[in-house]
ROVEX-614581 format. One line per field, with one value per residue (C-alpha): x, y, z; residue number from 1. Coordinates in steps of 0.5 Angstrom, whole numbers. Example, Ala and Ser with C-alpha at 12.3 -4.5 7.8 and 13.67 -1.06 7.14 Angstrom:
<recs>
c1: 25,27
c2: -9,-2
c3: 16,14
pos: 1,2
</recs>
This chain:
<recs>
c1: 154,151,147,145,141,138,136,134,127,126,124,121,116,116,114,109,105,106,103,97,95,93,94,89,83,78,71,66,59,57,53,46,41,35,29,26,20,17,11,5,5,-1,1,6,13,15,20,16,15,10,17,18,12,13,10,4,2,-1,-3,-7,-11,-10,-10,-5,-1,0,1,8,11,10,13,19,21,21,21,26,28,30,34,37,39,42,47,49,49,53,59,60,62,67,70,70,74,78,81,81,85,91,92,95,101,100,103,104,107,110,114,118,122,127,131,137,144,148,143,140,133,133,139,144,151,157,157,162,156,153,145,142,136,133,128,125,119,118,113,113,110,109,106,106,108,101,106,102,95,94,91,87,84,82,79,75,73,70,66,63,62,59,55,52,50,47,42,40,38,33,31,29,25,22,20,17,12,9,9,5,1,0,-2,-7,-10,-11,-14,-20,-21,-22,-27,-29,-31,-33,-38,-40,-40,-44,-49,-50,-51,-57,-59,-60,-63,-69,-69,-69,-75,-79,-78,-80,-86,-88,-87,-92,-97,-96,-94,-87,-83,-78,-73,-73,-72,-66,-63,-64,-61,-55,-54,-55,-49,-45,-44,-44,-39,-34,-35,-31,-25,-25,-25,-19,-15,-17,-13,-7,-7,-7,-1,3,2,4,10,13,11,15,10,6,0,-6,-12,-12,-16,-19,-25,-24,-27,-23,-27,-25,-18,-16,-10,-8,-11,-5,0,6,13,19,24,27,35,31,30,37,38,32,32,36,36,40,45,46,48,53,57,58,61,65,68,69,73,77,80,82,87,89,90,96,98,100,105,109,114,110,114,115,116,119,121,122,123,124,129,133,137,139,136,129,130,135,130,127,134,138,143,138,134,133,131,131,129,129,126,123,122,119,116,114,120,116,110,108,102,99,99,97,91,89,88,85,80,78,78,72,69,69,66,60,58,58,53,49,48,46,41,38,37,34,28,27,25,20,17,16,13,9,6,4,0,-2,-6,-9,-12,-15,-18,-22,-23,-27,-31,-33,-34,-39,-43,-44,-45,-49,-53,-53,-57,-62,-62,-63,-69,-72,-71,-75,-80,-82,-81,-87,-91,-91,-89,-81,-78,-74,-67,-68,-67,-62,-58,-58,-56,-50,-48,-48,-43,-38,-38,-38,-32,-28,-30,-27,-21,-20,-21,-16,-10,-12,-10,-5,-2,-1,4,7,9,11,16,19,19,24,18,20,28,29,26,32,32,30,24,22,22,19,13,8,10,10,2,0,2,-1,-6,-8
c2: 14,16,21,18,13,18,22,16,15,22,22,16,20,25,21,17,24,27,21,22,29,31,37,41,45,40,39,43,44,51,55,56,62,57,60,58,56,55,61,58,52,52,46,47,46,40,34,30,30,29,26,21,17,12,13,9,11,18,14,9,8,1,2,7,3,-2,3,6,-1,-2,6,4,-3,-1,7,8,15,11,5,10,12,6,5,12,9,3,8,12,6,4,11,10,3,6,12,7,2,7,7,0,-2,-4,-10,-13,-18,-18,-22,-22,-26,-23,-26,-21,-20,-15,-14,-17,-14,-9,-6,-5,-10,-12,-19,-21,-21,-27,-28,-30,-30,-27,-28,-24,-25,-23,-18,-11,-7,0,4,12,13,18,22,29,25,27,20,20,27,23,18,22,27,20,18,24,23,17,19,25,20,15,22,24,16,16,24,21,15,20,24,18,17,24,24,17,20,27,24,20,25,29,22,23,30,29,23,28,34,29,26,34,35,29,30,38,35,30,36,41,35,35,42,42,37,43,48,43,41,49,51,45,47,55,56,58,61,58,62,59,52,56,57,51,46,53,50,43,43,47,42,37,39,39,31,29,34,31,25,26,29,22,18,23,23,15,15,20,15,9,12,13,6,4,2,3,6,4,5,6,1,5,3,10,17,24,25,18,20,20,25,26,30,33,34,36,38,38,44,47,46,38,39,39,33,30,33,28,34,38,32,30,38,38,31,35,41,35,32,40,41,35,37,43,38,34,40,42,35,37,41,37,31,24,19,12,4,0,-8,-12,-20,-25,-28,-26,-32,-32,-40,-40,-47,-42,-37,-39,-42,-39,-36,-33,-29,-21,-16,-9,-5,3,9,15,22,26,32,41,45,50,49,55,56,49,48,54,54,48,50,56,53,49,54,57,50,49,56,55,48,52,57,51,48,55,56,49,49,56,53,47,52,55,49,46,54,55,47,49,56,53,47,52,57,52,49,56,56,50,52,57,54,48,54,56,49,48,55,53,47,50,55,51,47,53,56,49,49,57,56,51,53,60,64,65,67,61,66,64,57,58,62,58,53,55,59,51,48,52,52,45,45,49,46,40,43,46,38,36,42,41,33,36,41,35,31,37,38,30,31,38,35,29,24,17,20,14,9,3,2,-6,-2,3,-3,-8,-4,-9,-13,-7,-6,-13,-14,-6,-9,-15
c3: 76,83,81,74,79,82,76,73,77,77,70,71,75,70,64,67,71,63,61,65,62,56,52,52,56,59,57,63,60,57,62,61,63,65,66,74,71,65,62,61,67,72,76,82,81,82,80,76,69,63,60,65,63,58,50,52,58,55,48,51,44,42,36,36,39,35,29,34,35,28,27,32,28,21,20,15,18,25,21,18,25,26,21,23,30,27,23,29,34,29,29,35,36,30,35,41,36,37,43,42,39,32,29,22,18,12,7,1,-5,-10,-15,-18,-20,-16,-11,-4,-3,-8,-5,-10,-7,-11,-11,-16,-22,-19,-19,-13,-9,-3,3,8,13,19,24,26,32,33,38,39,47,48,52,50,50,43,42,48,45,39,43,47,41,38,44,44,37,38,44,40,34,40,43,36,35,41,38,32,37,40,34,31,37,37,29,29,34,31,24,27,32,25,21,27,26,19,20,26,20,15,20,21,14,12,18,15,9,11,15,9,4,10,10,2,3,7,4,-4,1,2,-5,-8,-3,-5,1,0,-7,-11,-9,-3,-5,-9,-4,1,-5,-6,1,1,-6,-2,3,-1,-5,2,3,-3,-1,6,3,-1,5,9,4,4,12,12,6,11,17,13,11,18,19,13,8,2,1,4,9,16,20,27,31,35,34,36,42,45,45,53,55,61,66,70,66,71,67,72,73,67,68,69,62,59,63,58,51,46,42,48,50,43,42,48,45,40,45,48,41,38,46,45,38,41,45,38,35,41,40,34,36,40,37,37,41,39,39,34,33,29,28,23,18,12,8,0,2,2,7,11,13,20,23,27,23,19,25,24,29,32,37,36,39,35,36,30,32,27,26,20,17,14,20,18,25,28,23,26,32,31,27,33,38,33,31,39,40,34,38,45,42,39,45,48,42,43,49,49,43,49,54,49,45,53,54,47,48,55,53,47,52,56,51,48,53,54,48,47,54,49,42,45,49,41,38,43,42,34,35,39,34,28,32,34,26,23,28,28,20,21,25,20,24,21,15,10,12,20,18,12,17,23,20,15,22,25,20,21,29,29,24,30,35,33,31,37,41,35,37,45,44,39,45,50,44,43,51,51,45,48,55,52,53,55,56,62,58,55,48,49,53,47,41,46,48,46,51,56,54,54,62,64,60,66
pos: 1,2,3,4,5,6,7,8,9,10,11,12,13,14,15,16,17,18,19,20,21,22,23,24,25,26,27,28,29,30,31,32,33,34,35,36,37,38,39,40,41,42,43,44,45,46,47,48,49,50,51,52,53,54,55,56,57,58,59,60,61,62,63,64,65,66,67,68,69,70,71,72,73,74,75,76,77,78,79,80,81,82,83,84,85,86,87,88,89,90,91,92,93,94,95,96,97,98,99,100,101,102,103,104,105,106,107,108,109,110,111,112,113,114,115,116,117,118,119,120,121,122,123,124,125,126,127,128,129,130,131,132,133,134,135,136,137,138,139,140,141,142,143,144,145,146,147,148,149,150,151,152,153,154,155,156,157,158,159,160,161,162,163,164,165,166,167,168,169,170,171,172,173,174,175,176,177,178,179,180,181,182,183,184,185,186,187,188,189,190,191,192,193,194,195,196,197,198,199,200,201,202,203,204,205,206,207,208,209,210,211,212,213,214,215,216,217,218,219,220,221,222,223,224,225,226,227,228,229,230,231,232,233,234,235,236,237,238,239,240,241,242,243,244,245,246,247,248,249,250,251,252,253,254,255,256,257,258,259,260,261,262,263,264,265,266,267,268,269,270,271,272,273,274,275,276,277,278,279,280,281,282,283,284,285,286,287,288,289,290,291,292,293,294,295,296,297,298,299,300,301,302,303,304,305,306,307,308,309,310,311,312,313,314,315,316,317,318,319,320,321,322,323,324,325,326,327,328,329,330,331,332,333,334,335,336,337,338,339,340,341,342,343,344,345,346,347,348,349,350,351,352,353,354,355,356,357,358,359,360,361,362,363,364,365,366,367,368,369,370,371,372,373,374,375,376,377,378,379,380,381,382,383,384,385,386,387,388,389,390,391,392,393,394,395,396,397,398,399,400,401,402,403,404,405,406,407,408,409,410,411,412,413,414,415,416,417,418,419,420,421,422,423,424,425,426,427,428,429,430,431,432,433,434,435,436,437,438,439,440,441,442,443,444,445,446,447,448,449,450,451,452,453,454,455,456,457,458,459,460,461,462,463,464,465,466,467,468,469,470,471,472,473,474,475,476,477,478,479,480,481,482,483,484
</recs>
């Protein structure tokens, strides 16, 4: 008797230390090969981060401020996100909820002849009645953590949902943002078109003038009207893609249709001047994307341990407690009292590999979500790389390009005065002009990808990754007090 109560806290000890493991391998983030610097940066290496600046800190134009809030609050994109957000918290309490004992009640009223409860019991060719009720508890001892596994594998699933929500938040301010620098340079080569135009019909004027004097040749009013066609024919175009820009734009607000109001032009647009991009292992701390993609890692880690779990018996608890009576009016005295109290164990003998498929199916789902995370975080360290390259050469680029527009202007001023004084063919004004168009089509291309670069960069870098979810769709209010 002795050495029975000398077992007896042993295997206390024993359970209790099983009780606090779980089966299966712990969760230790994939290694990842960052770079020590990120190709194209030409700042200094430092902490700070274009990331760690709020959405409209580096969109300063109040019109397009208003467009995010309103992007942000009815997006359908976004509110779609939500509801995935809302499923997987209640996955989550679904798993959690096994953790605990389960506990039901039931009842039940039969009338039969040779029978009590629908169990078969001579009872000398009578009928009768009978009644039970009661409550029921189960509860799995999480001896193995199994559950615990399935908890965990749910959290990380939900935490992943939750990344992949603010991904699509930040995806929604660089898109709003993207489609409204492209609205301007459209307004911008309408601007250019209409300008050209207006150019060509004062040219189409000179040359009409010359010819009524006999001081020029039909052939060159034919081509200055050639020209001023041409161009013309290009306004209606831009028009039409206006209007396509503006119901893209309404539709990531979440709305029909319609024109965009704006007040500001494409070259108005303020970016910021230092653009600082922190160190690249800070960027798998950033990215949505990135963090959203290791959960899933986390989750197809923790299922490697549910599928061991399975091997091992499920160990249990079962009470009941309530009351039986051929009298309904007898049910709930004391006589009539049911309980029981039992301990179960049921665990796999053969089935036919079931189980052992299920593991090895984990074991390569954990393997499938480990090389995305790598992948994704390899695409972050070039779409941070590409933006970077992509901003500096476009900044030499448009060095260049207004040299050549300006040169352009100063050609086609010289051309029309030359033309005048006689002392130039049509074929210079014509030209210098028809070179001109183009030039400054380019260029104002080149303004939009530069401003273009920079949203691109703050989506790569995880814009905004520190601000809280009542900071990001309360944003209006943040604008009105850096305002004062």
């Amino acid at each position: 008797m002795q050495s029975s109560l000398f077992k007896l806290p042993f295997w206390c000890v024993a359970i209790l230390t099983f009780a606090g493991c779980a089966v299966g391998p712990n969760y230790k983030r994939p290694a990842v090969n960052a770079p020590t610097g990120f190709r194209g940066a030409t700042t200094d290496v430092s902490t700070n981060s274009l990331a760690d600046l709020p959405w409209w800190s580096v969109f300063k134009d109040p019109v397009l401020q208003d467009l995010i809030q309103v992007a942000l609050t009815n997006n359908y994109d976004l509110r779609i996100t939500l509801t995935r957000l809302d499923q997987a918290r209640a996955i989550q309490a679904q798993a959690r909820s096994q953790l605990l004992p389960q506990v039901g009640y039931g009842a039940e009223a039969n009338r039969g002849r040779n029978e009590f409860l629908g169990t078969p019991m001579p009872n000398g060719g009578q009928t009768g009645n009978s009644y039970v009720g009661g409550f029921e508890a189960l509860w799995e001892i999480d001896l193995w953590g199994r559950v615990r596994r399935m908890n965990e594998a749910a959290r990380a699933n939900f935490m992943a949902t939750q990344e992949g929500r603010r991904a699509v938040m930040i995806s929604v301010v660089s898109g709003v943002a993207r489609a409204y620098f492209e609205l301007l340079e459209l307004d911008e080569q309408l601007v250019i078109a209409q300008r050209t135009r207006d150019s060509y019909e004062r040219t189409l004027r000179l040359f009409s003038d010359q010819h009524a004097g006999g001081l020029a040749s039909k052939l060159e009013v034919s081509r200055a009207e050639l020209a001023l066609r041409t161009v013309t024919a290009t306004v209606p175009e831009i028009e039409r893609q206006i209007a396509l820009k503006e119901n893209e734009i309404n539709t990531l607000l979440g709305r029909n249709p319609g024109p965009i109001a704006r007040t500001s032009t494409l070259l108005a647009q303020e970016m910021p001047v230092e653009i600082p991009v922190g160190l690249p292992s800070t960027l798998l701390e950033r990215r949505p994307d990135v963090r959203a993609t290791e959960q899933q890692v986390r989750a197809a880690n923790a299922e490697i341990g549910v599928a061991i779990g399975e091997f091992f018996p499920r160990i249990g608890l079962t009470t009941i407690y309530g009351g039986t009576s051929t009298d309904l009016d007898k049910l709930l005295k004391s006589e009539a009292n049911l309980w029981s109290a039992a301990a179960t164990a049921a665990g796999p003998v053969f089935t036919g590999g079931r189980l052992t498929g299920r593991y090895r199916q984990t074991k390569g789902a954990f393997e499938q979500a480990r090389l995305s995370y790598q992948q994704t975080a390899i695409s972050a360290f070039r779409e941070v790389s590409d933006a970077l390259i992509s901003h500096s050469r476009y900044e030499d680029e448009r060095v260049e390009q207004s040299q050549a527009v300006g040169a352009g202007r100063e050609a086609v001023e010289l051309a029309t005065v030359r033309y005048k004084e006689g002392k130039a063919s049509y074929y210079e004004v014509l030209e210098a002009q028809q070179q001109l168009f183009p030039a400054e089509n380019t260029l104002s291309r080149i303004e939009a990808a530069r401003r273009l670069a920079v949203i691109q960069l703050y989506k790569a870098l995880g814009g905004g990754w520190s601000l809280k979810d009542s900071q990001w769709f309360g944003a209006s209010a943040q604008v009105r007090n850096d305002s004062k």
